[in-house]
VOBA-885436 format. One record per residue (C-alpha): x, y, z; residue number from 1. Coordinates in steps of 0.25 Angstrom, whole numbers, plus 2048, in hexadecimal, padded with zeros to 3 digits. Layout:
BEGIN
PT  px  py  pz num
PT   X   Y   Z NUM
...
END
This chain:
BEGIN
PT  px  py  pz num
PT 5D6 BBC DAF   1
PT 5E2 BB6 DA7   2
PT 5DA BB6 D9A   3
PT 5D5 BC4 D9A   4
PT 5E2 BCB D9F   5
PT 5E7 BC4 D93   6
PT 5E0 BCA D8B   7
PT 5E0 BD7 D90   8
PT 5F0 BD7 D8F   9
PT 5F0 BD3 D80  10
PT 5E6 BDE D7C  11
PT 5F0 BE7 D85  12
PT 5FC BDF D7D  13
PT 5F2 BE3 D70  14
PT 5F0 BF4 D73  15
PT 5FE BF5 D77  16
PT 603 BEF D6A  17
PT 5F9 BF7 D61  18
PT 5FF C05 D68  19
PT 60C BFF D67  20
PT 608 BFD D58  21
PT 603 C0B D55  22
PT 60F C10 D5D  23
PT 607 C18 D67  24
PT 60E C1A D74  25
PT 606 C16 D80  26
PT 607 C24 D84  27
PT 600 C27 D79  28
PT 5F3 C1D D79  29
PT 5F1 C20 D86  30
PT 5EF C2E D84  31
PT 5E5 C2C D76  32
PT 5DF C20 D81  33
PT 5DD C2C D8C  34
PT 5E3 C21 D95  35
PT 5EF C21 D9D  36
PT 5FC C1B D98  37
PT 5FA C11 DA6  38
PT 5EC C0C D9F  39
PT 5F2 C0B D92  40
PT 5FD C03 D98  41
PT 5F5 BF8 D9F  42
PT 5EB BF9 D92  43
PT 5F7 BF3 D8A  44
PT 5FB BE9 D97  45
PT 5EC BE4 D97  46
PT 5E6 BE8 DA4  47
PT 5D9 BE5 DA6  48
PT 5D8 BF0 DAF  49
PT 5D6 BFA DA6  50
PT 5C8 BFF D9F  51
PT 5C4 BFB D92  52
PT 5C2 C08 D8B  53
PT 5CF C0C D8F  54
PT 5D4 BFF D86  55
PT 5C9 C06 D7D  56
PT 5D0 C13 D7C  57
PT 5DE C0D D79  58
PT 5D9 C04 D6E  59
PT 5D3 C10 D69  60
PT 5DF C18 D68  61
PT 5E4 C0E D61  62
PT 5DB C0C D58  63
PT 5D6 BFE D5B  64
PT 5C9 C03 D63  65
PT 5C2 BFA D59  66
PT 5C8 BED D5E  67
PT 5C1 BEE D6A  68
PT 5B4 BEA D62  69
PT 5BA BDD D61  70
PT 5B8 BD9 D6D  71
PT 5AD BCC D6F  72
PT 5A9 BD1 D61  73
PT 5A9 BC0 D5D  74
PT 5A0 BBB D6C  75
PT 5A1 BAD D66  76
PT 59F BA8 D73  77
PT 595 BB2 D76  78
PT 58B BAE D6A  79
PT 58E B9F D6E  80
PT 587 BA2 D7B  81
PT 57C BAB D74  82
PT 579 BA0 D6A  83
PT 578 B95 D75  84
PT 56E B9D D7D  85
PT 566 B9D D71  86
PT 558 B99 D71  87
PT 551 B92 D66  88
PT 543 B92 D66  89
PT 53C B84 D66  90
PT 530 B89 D5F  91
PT 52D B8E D51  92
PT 52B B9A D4E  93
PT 51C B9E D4E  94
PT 516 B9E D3E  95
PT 50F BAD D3A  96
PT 4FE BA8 D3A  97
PT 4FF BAC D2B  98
PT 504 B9F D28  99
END
């Protein structure tokens, strides 16, 4: 899928340059990942092959393990869906026999 290998290479693009940023060697994140310099590599060229935790443990080292908890945090569509499966009562609710 076009789309998705698109993104994938831009959060790849994104790692890279946060390493590159904090001027760690790819030798380096790799070793603190417990990954091999080869998974790292195609972490940063966006392969969709490879496991989620191991983009888990790079972000980690890099101190942006956080970020992940953005992901679908704002399901816009997703509570458009829920509101339009909604269903509204057509009665009233019941009176308490107090009244």
């Amino acid at each position: 899928m076009p789309r998705l290998q698109l993104l994938l290479t831009q959060t790849g693009d994104n790692i890279r340059l946060a390493r590159l940023r904090r001027k760690l060697s790819a030798a380096r994140v790799a070793e603190r990942a417990a990954i091999s310099r080869n998974t790292l590599r195609a972490i940063e060229q966006g392969a969709s092959t490879v496991s989620m935790g191991a983009y888990l443990q790079v972000l980690f080292v890099l101190g942006l393990e956080k970020t992940i908890l953005q992901l679908a945090a704002d399901d816009v569509l997703g509570r458009k869906l829920q509101d339009a499966d909604l269903v509204v009562s057509a009665r009233a609710p019941k009176q308490s026999s107090g009244e």
